[in-house]
Phi, psi and omega in degrees: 000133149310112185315151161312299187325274183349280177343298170306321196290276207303312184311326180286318186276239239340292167346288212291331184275328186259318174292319174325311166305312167330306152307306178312331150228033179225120192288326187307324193255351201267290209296335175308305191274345249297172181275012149285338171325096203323343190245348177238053204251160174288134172301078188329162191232284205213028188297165200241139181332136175290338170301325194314139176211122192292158166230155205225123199245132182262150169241188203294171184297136190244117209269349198280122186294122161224053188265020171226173211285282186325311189289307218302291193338294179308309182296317172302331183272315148351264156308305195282325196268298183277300237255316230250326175080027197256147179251166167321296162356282200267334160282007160287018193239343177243135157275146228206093161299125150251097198253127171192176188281184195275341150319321160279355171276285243289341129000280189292320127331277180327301177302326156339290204294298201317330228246015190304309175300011170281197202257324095355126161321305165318293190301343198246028166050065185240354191282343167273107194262117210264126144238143168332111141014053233273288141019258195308352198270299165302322154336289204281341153290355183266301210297336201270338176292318185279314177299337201286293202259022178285342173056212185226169183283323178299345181230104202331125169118324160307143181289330200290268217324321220271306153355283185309281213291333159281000162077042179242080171280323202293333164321343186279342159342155156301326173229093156250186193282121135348294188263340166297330173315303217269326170300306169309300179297304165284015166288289184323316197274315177322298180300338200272304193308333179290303129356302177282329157316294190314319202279349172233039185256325171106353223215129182318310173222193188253017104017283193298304190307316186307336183299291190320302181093082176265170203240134156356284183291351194273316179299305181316301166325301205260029178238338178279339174299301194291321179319260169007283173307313184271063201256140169298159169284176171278174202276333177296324148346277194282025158255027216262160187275185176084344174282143178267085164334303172302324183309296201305295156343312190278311169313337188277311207276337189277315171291310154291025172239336175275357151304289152314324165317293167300334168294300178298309153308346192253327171295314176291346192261337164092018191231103186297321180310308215249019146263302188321307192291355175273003224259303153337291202288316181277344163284339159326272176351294198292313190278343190276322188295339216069007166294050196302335170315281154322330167268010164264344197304318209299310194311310203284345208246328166275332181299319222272298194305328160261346172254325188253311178282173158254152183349305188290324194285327157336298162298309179301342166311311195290308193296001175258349195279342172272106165230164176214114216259016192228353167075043184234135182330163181011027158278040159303172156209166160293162205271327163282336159318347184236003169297309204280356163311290174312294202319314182290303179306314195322317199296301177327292199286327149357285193277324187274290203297355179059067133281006244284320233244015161194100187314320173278307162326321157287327176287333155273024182237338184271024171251029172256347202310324192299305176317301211269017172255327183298333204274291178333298166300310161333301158302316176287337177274346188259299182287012175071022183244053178269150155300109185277324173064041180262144201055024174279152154222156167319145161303143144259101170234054171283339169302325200285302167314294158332316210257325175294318163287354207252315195262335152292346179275338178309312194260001168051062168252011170221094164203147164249111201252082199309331189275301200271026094010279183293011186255119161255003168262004168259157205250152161260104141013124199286177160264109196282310182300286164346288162330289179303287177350295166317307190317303180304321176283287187311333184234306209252010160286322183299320193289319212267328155297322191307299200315323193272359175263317141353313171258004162268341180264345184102029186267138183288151188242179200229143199269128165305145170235154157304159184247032256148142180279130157310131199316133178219082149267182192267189184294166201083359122355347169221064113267162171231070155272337173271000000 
């Protein structure tokens, strides 16, 4: 369970995100409000310096298939043995953060539980102390949000509805891209907050309300309101007559986007603390959604911080898990996240250099890809054929945003509507925390202690499966170009 602290913490930075939007599209509230403003910052947790800038040496290209338990093994000797020049000895002397998507822990894991009987550390792989992704971990949380709430284009409150009305139907795909998905779900929560503003501000508009000039505390109040008020019913509810399905749907969706909201601000923002206090509530999430994988990654990643580490090496598990490779304020990322960064220039140079048809030779050219990205910029700035970006401005897509509140209010979807109460055609949307909750008590915790006594005795273990189709966007999915 999430500590009174968490609870607070996070219930606070929730606040902050919803008062926030208000500058962000009311020109009246942006000079009122600006985005420094002392009374209205997110609570730091566990931030890491704004100065800060990682530094990062990539090493050669690795040719070894390692989506099975043998290829993980081959790929650690690899590095650590051949590239790194290391013996087994002196890597038994260290523990060694391994941060990867979840497949490559449980990889790893796994080579763990097989290999407990060697004879070394090294071999018995004990030297890899296993954390999350940050990168993949928002992946698969949107992919497990987007299977939940995807609907039909016919039914208000749905994400497929929300697609349409903004005219980003290819989101409606079997794969879609990755970062238009995630820029689109927070066009959708802006609009929805906006909307829910207009409806508790007392005032024809939020104009007006911005004229009145509120007071700090008075905006706080009434983001405690709006919280509040859209809180969903529990999902055992809604089949009682009398419920308003869409209402309940949108609210489920309004909630759980403020979730993503706050995942993506805290990461980006460099503060591990304020992803940590989230951590409860989102294997909840992952298990209610059927992601059952991520949501034991996370149970193994709070047993290692209370049970398996010690305080200090703990902190270094959080403080590695964020890096920011350009030194620039709120460029953080999860560390894999600048992995699949390398993969994408690799691919680039890859595809122009024609190398397609001798590997090693590429595996010896890719641990300069950071240099030969710097050598690049460099050459396009010395012959003057840089993109200059003239008469460029940032995209404004507050219409867009706009237009999502304009159509929730057309359709009253934070209303509760007694005649459409009675529509037996609308489906209701699971409650994932609710769910996962249940989940947690019946099953999965109790399953996920079996598993540690299991790896305390040497029982070889069995691949978790999901109740969810595996994550699949399409390709270009790691760029941040959007």
């Amino acid at each position: 369970m999430p500590t009174d602290d968490q609870v607070n913490s996070y219930f606070h930075q929730f606040l902050i995100h919803i008062i926030r939007v208000l500058p962000k599209y009311i020109p009246a509230f942006e000079s009122q409000y600006p985005e420094h403003h002392p009374l209205l910052q997110h609570h730091p947790r566990r931030p890491l310096p704004h100065s800060h800038k990682t530094e990062f040496f990539p090493l050669k290209m690795c040719l070894i298939e390692e989506a099975t338990v043998v290829g993980n093994i081959r790929v650690h000797d690899d590095i650590y043995i051949n590239q790194l020049g290391m013996n087994p000895v002196q890597l038994g002397e260290y523990a060694i953060p391994l941060f990867a998507d979840q497949l490559t822990l449980a990889r790893t894991r796994s080579a763990q539980r097989h290999r407990r009987k060697e004879t070394d550390v090294w071999e018995r792989r004990e030297v890899f102390q296993l954390g999350l992704g940050l990168f993949h971990l928002c992946m698969n949380l949107i992919w497990a949000l987007l299977h939940t709430h995807r609907g039909t284009v016919l039914q208000p409150g749905s994400l497929n509805f929300f697609f349409s009305v903004l005219d980003k139907k290819r989101l409606g795909n079997d794969k879609p891209d990755y970062h238009t998905l995630l820029v689109t779900l927070q066009q959708i929560i802006n609009g929805l907050l906006l909307y829910a503003w207009k409806r508790q501000c007392g005032h024809s508009s939020l104009g007006d309300f911005a004229n009145c000039n509120p007071s700090p505390d008075t905006l706080l109040t009434m983001a405690k309101s709006i919280l509040n008020m859209y809180r969903p019913l529990p999902s055992n509810e809604d089949n009682n007559s009398g419920v308003d399905i869409i209402y309940q749907n949108t609210c489920r969706l309004l909630r759980d986007l403020l979730y993503v909201q706050e995942l993506i601000h805290s990461i980006s923002h460099g503060d591990f603390g304020r992803v940590e206090d989230l951590f409860p509530d989102l294997a909840r999430i992952f298990r209610g959604a059927g992601s059952n994988n991520y949501c034991i990654e996370i149970l193994h990643f709070l047993h290692a911080v209370q049970k398996v580490w010690t305080p200090g090496f703990a902190n270094i598990m959080r403080d590695n898990m964020l890096v920011n490779v350009s030194g620039l304020p709120g460029h953080f990322m999860g560390i894999d996240m600048n992995i699949e960064h390398i993969i994408g220039e690799l691919k680039i140079l890859l595809a122009s250099k024609g190398v397609y048809t001798d590997w090693h030779t590429y595996r010896d050219i890719s641990p300069a890809i950071k240099y030969l990205e710097l050598l690049k910029k460099r050459v396009r700035y010395s012959t003057k054929c840089a993109y200059q970006k003239t008469g460029h401005t940032k995209g404004d897509f507050s219409t867009l945003v706009w237009r999502v509140a304009s159509v929730a209010e057309s359709y009253q979807l934070l209303e509760e509507q007694t005649e459409r109460a009675e529509n037996k055609v609308a489906v209701a949307f699971p409650d994932l925390l609710a769910i996962g909750h249940k989940k947690f008590e019946s099953s999965t915790l109790n399953t996920f202690n079996a598993k540690l006594k299991e790896w305390r005795d040497g029982i070889p273990a069995e691949d978790i499966k999901d109740d969810i189709p595996v994550t699949d966007f399409a390709e270009g999915s790691y760029d941040d170009n959007d």
